[in-house]
C-alpha positions in Angstrom: 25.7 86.9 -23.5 25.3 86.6 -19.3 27.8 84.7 -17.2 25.0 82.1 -16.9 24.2 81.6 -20.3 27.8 81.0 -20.9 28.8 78.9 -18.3 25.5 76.6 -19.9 26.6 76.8 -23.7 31.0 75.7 -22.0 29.1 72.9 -20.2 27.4 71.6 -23.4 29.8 72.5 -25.7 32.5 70.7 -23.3 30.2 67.6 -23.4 30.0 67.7 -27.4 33.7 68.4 -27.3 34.2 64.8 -25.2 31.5 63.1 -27.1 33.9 63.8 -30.4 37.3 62.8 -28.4 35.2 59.2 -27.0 34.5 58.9 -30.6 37.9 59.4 -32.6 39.6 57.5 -30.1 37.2 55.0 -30.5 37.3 55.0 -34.5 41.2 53.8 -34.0 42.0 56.2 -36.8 44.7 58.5 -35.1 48.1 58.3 -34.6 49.3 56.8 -31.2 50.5 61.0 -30.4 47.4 62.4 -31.3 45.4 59.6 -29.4 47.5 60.3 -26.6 46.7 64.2 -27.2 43.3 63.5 -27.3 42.9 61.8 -24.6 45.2 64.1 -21.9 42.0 66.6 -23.5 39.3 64.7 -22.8 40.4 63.7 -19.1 40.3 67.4 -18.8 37.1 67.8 -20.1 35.7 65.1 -18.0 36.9 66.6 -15.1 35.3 70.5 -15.3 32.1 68.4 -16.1 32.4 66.8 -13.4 33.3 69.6 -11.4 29.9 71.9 -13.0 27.8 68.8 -11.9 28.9 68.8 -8.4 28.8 72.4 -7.8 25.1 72.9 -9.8 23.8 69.3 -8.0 25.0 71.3 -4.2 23.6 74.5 -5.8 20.2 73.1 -6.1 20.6 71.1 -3.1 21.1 74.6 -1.2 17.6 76.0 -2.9 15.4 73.3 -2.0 17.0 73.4 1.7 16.1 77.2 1.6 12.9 76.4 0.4 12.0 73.9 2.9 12.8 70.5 0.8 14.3 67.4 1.8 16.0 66.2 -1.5 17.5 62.9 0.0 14.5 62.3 2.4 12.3 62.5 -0.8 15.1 60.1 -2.9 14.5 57.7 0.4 10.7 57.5 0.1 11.0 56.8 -3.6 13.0 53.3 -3.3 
């Protein structure tokens, strides 16, 4: 599998991963440790997604500049 490909499937899977957390902490149906655990996890989580987001949006904000785009002049023109 290439570096790319797995740095896609640890976004996603990190996503689904959170998705599960939101969702057991959100049933009510662990203990207060576990909810505690779960949550310390998903904080972590939210924050290499966040980070991946950031880095890809500056990465494609770095192609269109090579390529003669003006993302945010084009974001203007559409409001």
């Amino acid at each position: 599998m290439s570096t790319k490909r797995a740095q896609k499937g640890s976004f996603e899977s990190s996503l689904k991963r959170l998705e599960e957390i939101v969702d057991s902490l959100e049933a009510g149906k662990v203990s207060l440790d576990e909810a505690v655990e779960l949550y310390e996890e998903g904080i972590r989580l939210s924050r290499e997604c966040a980070e991946r987001l950031k880095a890809t949006e500056l990465k494609i904000r770095k192609l269109a500049k090579s390529a003669g785009e003006d993302l945010e002049h084009e974001e203007a023109d559409k409001e």
